[in-house]
BAFI-3210 file (N, C-alpha, C; in Angstrom, 3 decimals, decimal comma, padded with zeros to 6 digits):
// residues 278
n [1|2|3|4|5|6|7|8|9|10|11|12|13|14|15|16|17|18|19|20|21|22|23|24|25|26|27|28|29|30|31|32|33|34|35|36|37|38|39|40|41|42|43|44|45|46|47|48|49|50|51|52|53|54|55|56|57|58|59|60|61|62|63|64|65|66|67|68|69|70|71|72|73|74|75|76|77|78|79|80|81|82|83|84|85|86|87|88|89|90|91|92|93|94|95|96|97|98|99|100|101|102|103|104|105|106|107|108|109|110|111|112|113|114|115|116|117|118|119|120|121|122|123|124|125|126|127|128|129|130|131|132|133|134|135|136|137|138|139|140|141|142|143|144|145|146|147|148|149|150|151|152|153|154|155|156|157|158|159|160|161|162|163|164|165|166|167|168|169|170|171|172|173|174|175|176|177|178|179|180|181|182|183|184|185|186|187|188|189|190|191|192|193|194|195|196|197|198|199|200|201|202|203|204|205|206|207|208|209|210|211|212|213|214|215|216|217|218|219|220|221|222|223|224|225|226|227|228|229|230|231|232|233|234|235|236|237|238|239|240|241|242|243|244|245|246|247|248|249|250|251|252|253|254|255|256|257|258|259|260|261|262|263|264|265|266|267|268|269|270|271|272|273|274|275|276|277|278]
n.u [022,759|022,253|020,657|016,698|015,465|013,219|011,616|009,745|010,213|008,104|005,862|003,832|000,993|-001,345|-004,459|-005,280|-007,024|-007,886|-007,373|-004,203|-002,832|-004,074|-002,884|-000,412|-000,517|-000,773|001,750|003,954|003,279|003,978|006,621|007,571|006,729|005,377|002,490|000,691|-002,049|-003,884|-007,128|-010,403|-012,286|-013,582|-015,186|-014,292|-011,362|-011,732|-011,989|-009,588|-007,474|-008,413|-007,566|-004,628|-004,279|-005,123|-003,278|-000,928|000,025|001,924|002,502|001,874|-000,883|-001,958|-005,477|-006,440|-008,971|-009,289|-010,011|-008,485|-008,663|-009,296|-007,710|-007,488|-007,897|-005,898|-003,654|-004,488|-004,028|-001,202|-000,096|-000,980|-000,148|002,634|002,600|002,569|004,367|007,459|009,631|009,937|010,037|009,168|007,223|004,498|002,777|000,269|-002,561|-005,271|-007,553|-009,671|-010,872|-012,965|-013,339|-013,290|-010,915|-013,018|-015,127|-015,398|-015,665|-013,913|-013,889|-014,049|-011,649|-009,992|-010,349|-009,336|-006,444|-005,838|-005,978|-004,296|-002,155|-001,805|-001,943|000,069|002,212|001,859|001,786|004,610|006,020|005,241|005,779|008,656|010,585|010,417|010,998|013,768|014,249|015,857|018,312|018,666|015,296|012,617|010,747|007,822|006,048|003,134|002,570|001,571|000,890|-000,269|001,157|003,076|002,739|-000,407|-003,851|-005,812|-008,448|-008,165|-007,280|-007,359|-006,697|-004,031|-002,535|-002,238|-000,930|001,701|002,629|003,384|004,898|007,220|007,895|008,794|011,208|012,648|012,972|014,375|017,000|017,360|016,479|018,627|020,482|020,465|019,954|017,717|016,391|014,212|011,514|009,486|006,524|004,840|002,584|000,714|-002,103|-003,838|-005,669|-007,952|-009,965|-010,450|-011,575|-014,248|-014,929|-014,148|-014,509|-016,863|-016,614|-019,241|-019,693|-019,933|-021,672|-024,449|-024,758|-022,274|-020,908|-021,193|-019,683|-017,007|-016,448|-016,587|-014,324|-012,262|-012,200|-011,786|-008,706|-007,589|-006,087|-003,679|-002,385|-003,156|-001,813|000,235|001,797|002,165|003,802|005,983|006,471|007,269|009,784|011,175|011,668|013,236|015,518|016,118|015,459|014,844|012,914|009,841|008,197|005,645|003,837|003,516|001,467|002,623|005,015|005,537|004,047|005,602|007,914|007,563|006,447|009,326|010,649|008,931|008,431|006,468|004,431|003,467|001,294|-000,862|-000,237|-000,939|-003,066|-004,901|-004,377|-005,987|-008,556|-008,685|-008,912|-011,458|-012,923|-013,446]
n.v [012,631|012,869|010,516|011,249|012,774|012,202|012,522|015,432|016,627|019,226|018,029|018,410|017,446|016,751|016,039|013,735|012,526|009,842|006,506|006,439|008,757|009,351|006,908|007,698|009,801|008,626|006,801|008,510|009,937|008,153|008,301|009,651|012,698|015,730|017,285|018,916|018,240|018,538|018,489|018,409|017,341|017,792|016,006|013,452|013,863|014,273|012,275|011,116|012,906|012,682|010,084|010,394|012,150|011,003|008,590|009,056|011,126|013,484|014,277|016,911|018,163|019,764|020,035|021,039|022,097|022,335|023,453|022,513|022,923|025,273|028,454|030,186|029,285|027,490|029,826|030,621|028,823|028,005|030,605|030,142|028,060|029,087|031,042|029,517|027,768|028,140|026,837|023,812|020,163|018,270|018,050|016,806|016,169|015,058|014,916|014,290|014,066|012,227|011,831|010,458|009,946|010,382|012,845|014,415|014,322|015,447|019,035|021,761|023,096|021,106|019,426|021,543|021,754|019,096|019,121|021,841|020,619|018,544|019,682|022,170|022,781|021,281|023,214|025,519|025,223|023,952|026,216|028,176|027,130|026,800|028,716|027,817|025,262|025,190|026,481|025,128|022,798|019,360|018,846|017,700|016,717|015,426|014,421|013,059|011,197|009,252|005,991|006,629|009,007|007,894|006,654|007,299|006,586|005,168|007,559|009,217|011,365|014,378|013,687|012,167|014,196|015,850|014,395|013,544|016,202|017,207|014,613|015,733|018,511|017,613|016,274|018,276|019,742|018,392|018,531|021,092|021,192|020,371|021,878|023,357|021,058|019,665|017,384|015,478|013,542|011,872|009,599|007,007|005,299|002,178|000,247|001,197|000,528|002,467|004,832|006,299|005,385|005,105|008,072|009,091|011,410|011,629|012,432|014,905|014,644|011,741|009,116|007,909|004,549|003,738|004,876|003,045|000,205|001,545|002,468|-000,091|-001,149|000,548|-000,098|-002,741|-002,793|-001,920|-002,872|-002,815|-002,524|000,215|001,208|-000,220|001,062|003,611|002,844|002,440|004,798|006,603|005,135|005,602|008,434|008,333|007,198|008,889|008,271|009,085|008,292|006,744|003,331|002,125|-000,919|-004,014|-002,811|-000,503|-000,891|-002,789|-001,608|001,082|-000,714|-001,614|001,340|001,811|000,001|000,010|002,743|003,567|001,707|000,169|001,734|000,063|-002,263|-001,936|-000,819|-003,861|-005,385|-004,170|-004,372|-006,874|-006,927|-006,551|-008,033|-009,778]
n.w [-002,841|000,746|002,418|002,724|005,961|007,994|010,777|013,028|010,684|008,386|006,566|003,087|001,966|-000,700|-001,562|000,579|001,489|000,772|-000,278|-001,964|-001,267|001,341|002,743|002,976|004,280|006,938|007,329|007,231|009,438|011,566|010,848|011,763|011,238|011,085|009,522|006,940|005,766|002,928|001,250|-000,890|-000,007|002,484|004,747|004,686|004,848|007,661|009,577|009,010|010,145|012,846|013,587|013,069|014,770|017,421|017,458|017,583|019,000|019,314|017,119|015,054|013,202|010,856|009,136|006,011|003,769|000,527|-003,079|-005,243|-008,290|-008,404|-008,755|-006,839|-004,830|-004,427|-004,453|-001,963|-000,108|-000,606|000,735|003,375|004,157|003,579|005,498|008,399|008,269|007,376|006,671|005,088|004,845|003,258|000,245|-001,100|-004,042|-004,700|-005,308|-007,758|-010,505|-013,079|-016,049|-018,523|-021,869|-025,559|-027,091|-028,548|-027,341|-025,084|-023,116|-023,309|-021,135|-019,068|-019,900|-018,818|-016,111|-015,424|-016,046|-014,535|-012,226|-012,186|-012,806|-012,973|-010,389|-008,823|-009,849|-009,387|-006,351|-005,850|-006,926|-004,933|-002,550|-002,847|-001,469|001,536|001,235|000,248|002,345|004,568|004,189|002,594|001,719|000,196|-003,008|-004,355|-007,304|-008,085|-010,652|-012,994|-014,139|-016,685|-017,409|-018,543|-021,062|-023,720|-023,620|-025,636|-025,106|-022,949|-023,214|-021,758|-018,872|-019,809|-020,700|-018,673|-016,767|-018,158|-018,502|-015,603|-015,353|-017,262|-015,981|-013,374|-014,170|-014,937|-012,554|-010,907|-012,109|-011,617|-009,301|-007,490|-006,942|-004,895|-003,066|-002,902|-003,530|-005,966|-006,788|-009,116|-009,531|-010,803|-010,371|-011,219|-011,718|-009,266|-005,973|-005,765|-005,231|-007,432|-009,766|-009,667|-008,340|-011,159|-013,664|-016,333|-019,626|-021,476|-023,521|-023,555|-025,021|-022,504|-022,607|-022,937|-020,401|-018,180|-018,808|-019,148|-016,893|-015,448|-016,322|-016,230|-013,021|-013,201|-013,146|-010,805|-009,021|-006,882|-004,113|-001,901|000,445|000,383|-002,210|-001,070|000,628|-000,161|-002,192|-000,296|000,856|-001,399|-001,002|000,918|000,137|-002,150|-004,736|-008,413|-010,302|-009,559|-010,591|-009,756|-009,384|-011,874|-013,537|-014,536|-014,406|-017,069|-019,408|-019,208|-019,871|-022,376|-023,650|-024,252|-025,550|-028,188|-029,381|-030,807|-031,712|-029,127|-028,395|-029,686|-028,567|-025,942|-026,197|-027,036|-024,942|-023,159|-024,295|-023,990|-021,247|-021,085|-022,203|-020,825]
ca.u [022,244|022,076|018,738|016,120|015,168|011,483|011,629|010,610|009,969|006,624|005,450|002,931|000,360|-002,421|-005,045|-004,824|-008,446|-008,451|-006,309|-002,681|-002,613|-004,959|-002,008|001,332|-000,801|-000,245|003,292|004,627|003,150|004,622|007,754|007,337|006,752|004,286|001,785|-000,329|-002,789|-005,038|-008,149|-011,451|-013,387|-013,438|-016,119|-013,246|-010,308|-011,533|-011,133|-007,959|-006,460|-008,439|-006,829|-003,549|-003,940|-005,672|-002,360|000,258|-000,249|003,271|002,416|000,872|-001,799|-002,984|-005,828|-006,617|-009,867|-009,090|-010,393|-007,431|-009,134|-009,620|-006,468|-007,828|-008,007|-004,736|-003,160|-004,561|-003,629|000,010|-000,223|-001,402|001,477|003,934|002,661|002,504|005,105|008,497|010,404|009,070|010,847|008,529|005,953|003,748|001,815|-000,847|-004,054|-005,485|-008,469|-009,324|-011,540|-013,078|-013,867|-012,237|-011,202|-013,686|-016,579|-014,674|-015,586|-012,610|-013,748|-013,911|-010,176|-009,033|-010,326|-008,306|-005,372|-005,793|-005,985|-003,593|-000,645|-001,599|-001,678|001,140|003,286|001,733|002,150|005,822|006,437|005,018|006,507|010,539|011,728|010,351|011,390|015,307|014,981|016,452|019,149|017,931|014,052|011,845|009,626|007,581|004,786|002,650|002,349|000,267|001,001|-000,667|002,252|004,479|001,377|-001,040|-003,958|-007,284|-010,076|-007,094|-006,690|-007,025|-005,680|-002,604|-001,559|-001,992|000,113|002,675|003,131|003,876|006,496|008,176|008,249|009,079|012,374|013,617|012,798|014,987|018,189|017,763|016,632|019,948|021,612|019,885|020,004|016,185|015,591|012,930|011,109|008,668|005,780|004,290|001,465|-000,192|-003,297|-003,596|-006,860|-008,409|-011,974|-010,399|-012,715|-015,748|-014,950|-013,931|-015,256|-016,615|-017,202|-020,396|-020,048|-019,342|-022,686|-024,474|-024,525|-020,573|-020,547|-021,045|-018,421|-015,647|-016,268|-016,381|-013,554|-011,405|-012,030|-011,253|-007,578|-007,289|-005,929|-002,444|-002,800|-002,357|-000,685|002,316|002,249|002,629|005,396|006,986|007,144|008,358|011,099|011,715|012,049|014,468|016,511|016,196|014,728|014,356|011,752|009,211|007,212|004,714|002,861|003,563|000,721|003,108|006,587|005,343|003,613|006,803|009,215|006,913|006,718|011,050|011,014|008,279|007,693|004,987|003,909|003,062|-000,056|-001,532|-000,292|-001,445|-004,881|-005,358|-004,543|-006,978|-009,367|-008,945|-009,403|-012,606|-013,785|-013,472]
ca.v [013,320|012,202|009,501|011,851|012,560|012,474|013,055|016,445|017,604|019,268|017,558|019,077|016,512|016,747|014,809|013,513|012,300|008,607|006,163|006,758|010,154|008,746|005,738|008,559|010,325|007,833|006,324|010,097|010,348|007,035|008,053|011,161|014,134|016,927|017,269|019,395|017,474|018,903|017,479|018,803|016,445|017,754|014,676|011,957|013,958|014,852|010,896|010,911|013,736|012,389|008,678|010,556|012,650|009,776|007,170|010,094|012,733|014,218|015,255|018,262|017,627|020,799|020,007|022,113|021,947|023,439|023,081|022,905|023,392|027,013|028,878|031,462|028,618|026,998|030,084|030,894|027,821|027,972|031,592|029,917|027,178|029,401|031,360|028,416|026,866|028,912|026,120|022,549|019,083|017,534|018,577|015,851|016,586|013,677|014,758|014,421|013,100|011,935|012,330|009,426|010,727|011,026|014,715|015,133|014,588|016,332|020,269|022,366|023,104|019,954|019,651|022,350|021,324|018,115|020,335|022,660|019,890|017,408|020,292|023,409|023,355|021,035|024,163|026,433|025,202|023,885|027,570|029,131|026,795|026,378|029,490|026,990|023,767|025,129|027,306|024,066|021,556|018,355|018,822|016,822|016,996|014,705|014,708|011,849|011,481|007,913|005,310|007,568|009,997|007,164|005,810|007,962|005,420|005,969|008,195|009,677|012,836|015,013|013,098|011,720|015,519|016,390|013,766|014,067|017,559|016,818|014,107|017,222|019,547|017,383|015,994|019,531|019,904|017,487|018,544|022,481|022,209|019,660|022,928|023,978|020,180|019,844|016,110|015,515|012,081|011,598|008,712|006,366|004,547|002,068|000,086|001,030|000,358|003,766|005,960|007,239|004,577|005,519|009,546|009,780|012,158|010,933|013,671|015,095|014,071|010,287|008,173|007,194|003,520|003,495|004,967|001,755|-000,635|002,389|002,288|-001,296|-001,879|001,299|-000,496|-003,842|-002,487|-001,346|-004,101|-002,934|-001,931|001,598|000,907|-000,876|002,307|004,648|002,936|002,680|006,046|006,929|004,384|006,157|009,368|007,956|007,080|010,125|008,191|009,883|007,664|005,504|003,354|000,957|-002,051|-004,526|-002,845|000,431|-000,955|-003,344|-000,869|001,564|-000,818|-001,131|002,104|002,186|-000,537|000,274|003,965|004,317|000,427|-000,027|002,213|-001,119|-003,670|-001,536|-001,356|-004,961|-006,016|-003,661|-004,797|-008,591|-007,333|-005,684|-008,900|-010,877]
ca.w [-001,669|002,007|003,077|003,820|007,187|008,362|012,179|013,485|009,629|008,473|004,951|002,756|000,947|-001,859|-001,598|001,503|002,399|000,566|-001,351|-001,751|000,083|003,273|003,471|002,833|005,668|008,015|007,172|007,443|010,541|011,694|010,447|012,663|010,423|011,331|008,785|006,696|005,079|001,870|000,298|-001,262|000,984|004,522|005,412|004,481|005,789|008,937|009,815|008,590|010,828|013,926|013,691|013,222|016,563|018,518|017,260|017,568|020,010|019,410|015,619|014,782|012,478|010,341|007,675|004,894|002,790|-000,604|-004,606|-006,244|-009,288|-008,132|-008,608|-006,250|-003,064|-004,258|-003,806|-000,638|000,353|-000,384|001,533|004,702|004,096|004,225|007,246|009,090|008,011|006,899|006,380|005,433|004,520|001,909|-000,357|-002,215|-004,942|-005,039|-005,347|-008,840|-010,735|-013,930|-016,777|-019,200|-023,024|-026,309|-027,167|-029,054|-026,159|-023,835|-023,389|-023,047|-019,958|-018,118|-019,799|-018,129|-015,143|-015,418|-016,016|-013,209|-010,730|-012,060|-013,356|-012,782|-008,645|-008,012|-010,173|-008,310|-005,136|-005,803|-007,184|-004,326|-001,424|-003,304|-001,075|002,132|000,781|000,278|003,489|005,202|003,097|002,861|001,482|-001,098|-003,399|-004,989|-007,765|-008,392|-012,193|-013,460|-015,806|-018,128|-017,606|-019,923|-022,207|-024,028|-024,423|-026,204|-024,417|-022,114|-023,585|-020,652|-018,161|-020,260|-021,149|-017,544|-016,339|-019,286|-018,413|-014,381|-015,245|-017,498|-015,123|-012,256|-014,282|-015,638|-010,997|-010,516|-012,328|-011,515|-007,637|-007,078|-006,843|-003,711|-002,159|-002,827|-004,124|-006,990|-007,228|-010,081|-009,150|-012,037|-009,874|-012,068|-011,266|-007,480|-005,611|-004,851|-005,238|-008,631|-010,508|-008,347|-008,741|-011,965|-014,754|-017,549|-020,825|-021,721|-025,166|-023,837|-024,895|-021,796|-022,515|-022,713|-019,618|-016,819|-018,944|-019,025|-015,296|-014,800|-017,275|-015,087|-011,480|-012,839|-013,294|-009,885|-008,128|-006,141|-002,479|-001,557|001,547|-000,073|-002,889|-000,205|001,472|-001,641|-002,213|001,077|000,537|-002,692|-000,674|001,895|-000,850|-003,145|-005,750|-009,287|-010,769|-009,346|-010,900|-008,774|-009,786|-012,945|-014,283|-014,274|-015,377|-018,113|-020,025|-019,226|-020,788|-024,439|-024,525|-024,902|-026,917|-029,049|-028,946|-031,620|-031,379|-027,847|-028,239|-030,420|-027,931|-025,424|-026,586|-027,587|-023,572|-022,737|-024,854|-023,839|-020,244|-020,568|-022,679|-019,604]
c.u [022,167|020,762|018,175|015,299|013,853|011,332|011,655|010,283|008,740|006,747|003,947|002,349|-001,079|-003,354|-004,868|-006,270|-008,166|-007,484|-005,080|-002,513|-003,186|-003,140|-000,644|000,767|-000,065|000,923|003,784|004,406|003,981|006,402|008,125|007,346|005,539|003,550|000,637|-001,092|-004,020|-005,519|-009,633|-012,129|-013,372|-014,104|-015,244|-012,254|-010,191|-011,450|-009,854|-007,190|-007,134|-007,315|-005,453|-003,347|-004,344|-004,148|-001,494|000,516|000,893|003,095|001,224|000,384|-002,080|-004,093|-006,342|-007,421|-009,644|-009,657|-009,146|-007,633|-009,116|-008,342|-006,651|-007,089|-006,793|-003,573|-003,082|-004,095|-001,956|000,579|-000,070|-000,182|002,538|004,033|002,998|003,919|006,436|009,751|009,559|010,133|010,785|007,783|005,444|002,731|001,045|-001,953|-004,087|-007,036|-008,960|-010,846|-012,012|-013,647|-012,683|-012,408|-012,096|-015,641|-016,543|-015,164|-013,972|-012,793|-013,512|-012,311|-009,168|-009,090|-009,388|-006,912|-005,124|-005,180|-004,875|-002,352|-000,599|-001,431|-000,773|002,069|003,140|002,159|004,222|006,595|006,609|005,519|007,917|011,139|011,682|010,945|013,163|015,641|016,193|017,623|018,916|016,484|013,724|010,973|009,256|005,918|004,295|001,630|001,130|001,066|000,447|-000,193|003,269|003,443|000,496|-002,607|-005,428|-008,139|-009,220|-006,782|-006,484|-006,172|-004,330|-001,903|-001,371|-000,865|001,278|003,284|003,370|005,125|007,794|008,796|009,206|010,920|013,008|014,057|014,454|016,710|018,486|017,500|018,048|020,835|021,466|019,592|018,672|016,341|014,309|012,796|009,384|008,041|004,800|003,334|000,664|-001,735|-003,604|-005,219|-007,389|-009,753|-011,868|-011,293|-013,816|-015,943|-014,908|-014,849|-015,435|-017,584|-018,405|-020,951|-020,413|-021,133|-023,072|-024,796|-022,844|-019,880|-019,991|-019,827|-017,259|-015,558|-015,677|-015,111|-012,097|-011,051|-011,464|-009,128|-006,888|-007,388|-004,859|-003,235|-002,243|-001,868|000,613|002,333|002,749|003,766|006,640|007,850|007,785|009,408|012,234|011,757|013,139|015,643|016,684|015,963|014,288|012,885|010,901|007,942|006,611|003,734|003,378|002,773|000,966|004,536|006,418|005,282|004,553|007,734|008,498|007,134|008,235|011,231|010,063|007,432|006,527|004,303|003,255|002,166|-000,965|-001,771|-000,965|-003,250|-005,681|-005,359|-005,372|-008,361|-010,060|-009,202|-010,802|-013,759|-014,025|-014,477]
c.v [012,367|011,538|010,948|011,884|012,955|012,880|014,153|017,329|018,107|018,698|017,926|017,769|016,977|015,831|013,166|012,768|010,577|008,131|006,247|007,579|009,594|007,572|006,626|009,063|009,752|007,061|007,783|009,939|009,116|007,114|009,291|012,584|014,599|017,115|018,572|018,925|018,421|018,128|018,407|018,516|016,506|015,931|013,442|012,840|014,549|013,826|010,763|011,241|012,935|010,882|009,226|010,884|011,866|008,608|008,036|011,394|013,785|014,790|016,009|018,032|019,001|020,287|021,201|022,373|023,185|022,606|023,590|022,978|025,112|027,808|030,022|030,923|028,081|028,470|030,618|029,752|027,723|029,312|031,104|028,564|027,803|030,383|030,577|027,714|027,216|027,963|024,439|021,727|018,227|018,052|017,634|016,110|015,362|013,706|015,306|013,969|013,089|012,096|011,042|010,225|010,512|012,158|015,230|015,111|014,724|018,037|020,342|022,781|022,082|019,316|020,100|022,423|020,224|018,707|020,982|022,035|019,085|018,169|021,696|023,530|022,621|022,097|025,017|026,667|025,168|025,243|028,549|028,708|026,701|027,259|028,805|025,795|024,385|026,559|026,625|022,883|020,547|018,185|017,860|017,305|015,833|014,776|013,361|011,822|010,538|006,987|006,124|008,894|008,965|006,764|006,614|007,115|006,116|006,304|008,495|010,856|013,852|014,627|012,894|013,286|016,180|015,684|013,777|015,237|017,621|016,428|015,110|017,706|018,550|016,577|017,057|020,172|019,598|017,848|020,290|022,294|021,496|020,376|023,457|022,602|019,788|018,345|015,882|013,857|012,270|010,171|008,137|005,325|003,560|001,476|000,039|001,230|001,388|003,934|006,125|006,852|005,361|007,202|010,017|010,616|011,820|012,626|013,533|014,576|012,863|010,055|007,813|005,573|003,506|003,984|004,284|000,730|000,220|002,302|001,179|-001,386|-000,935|000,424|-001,675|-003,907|-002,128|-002,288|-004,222|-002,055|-000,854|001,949|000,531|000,430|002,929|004,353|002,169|003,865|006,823|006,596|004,970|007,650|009,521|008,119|007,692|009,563|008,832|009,585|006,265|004,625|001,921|000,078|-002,822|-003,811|-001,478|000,128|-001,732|-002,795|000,418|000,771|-001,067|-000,301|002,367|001,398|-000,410|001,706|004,503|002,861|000,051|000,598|001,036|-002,017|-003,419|-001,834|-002,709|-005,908|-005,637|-004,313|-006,333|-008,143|-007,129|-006,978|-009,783|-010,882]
c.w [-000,488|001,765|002,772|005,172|007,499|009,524|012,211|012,374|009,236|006,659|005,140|001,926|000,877|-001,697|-000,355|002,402|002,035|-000,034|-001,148|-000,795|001,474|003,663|003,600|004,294|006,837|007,949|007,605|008,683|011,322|011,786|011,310|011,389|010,645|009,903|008,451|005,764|004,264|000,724|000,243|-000,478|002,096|005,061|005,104|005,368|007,267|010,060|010,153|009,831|012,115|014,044|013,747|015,060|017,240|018,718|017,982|017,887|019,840|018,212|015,551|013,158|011,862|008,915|007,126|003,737|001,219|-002,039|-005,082|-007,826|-009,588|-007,714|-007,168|-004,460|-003,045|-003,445|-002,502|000,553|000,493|000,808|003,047|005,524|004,943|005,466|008,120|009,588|007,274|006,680|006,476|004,485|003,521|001,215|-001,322|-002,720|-005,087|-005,377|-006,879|-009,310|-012,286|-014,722|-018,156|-020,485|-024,130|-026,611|-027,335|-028,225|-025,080|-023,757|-023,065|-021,660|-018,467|-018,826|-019,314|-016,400|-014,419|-015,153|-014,795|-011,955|-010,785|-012,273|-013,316|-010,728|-008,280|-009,126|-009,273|-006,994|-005,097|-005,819|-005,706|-003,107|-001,594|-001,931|000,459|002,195|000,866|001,329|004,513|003,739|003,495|002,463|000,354|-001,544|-004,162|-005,493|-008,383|-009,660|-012,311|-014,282|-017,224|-018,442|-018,916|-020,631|-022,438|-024,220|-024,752|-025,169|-023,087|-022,157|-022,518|-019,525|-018,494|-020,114|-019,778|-016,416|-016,679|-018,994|-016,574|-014,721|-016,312|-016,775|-013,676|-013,164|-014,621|-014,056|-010,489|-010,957|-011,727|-009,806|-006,942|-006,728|-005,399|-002,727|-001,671|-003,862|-005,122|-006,822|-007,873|-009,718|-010,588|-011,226|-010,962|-011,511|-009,452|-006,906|-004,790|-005,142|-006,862|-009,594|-010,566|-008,973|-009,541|-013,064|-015,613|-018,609|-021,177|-022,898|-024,899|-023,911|-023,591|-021,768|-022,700|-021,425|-018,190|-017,652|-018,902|-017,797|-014,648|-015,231|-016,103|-013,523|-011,849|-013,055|-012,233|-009,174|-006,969|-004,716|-002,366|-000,748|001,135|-001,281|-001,744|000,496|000,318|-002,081|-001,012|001,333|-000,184|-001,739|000,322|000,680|-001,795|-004,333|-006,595|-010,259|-009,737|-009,739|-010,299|-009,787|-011,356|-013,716|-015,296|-015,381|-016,484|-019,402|-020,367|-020,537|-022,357|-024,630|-024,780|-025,323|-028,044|-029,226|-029,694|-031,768|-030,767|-027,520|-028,710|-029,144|-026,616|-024,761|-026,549|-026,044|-022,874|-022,662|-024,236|-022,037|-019,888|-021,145|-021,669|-018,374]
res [x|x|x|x|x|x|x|x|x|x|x|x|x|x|x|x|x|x|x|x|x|x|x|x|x|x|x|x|x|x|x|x|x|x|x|x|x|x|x|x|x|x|x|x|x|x|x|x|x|x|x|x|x|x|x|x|x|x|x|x|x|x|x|x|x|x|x|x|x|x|x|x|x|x|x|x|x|x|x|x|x|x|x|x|x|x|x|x|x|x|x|x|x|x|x|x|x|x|x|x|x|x|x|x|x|x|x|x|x|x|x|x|x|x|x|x|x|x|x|x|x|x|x|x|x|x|x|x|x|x|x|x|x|x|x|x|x|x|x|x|x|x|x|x|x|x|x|x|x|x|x|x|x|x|x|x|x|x|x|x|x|x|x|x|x|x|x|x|x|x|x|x|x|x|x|x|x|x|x|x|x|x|x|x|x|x|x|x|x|x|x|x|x|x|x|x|x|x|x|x|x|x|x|x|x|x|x|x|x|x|x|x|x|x|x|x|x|x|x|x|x|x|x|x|x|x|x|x|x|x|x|x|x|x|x|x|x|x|x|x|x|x|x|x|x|x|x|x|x|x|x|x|x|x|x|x|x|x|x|x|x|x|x|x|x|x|x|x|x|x|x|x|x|x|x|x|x|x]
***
């Protein structure tokens, strides 16, 4: 496929208040592309969008407070998309969040919450924006999986299967929208320095004394800058990039698991282990 072209285009992004999404925000805009920015957190992304329109008076800024948990607001959300917006250039699925527990002190409901947010609304949306996205030739899409889309690792269960089931969908994306000149790029982020620590969910079952070292042991993993992610993946969207995966902490753990596909859960563990002893 041709580069793609950012100037001029409107891109759709997830999660768009903090972290990765807050830094794609502003590279996009940079790169000139009109924007509709969605995040749960009006009180973070209403920052966001001002610094855009204050830097970059020429882009049109729309934000979009939605629970993508709530199939109801996602799809009102894609609704208001495609009023808006009858033809658009990107669509990034980013916004996610994560869940600490093993299965078994997990409800099923705070599973399916995970779910919802991390694989059920970027289908949805993708579903419900495709006839937008290949109104124009030339579009993207891109869904931002995890390292724990290639690695399953203990007390992951929700998260892993929600990520797992993204990088699926977004490679089966990738060979069927090629037909329509619609680009797929799949995102493997590994330890990148965001909120997700800070925000995450931990299961009802989990013990509260195991709760502050799963935390500590989570943030001290989060060490890559989410400025250089984001213009990573933007890179990777210039260049139609099918996989990307960011940080050593990302491709390391990648290449075990293809040389050791039932192994590399051990060795996994045991680096874990030695970082949390530290």
């Amino acid at each position: 496929m041709i580069p793609y072209r950012f100037p001029g285009r409107t891109a759709v992004l997830t999660g768009a208040a903090s972290g990765i999404g807050e830094q794609l925000a502003y590279g996009l805009a940079a790169r000139g592309s009109h924007l509709v920015l969605v995040d749960v957190d009006e009180a973070r992304l209403k920052p966001v969008v001002d610094r855009i329109r204050a830097a970059r008076p020429a882009i049109d800024v729309t934000p979009i407070v939605a629970d993508l948990a709530d199939r109801a607001q996602v799809e009102d959300l894609a609704a208001r998309v495609r009023a808006g917006h009858p033809t658009i250039g990107l669509l990034i699925n980013n916004a996610g969040i994560a869940l600490g527990g093993r299965f078994d002190q997990v409800t099923v409901e705070e599973f399916e919450t995970v779910m919802n947010v991390n694989f059920r609304a970027p289908m949805l949306l993708t579903h419900a924006l495709l006839p937008a996205l290949t109104a124009a030739p030339g579009s993207h899409l891109v869904n931002v999986s995890s390292l724990y889309g290639l690695i399953s690792p203990y007390g992951q269960s929700a998260y892993a299967a929600s990520k797992f089931a993204l990088r699926g969908l977004s490679q089966v994306l990738r060979a069927e929208l090629a037909e329509n000149g619609v680009g797929v790029t799949t995102v493997h982020p590994g330890g990148i320095r965001t909120r997700i620590a800070e925000s995450a969910r931990v299961g009802s079952g989990v013990p509260a004394a195991d709760v502050e070292p799963q935390q500590r042991l989570f943030a001290k993993l989060l060490t890559f800058p989410p400025e250089k992610a984001a213009a990573q993946i933007l890179d990777a969207v210039a260049r139609r990039k099918a996989r990307l995966l960011i940080a050593s902490s990302a491709k390391v753990p990648d290449l075990l698991a293809r040389l050791a596909p039932v192994g590399h859960a051990r060795v996994v563990q045991l680096l874990v282990n030695g970082r949390s002893s530290r």
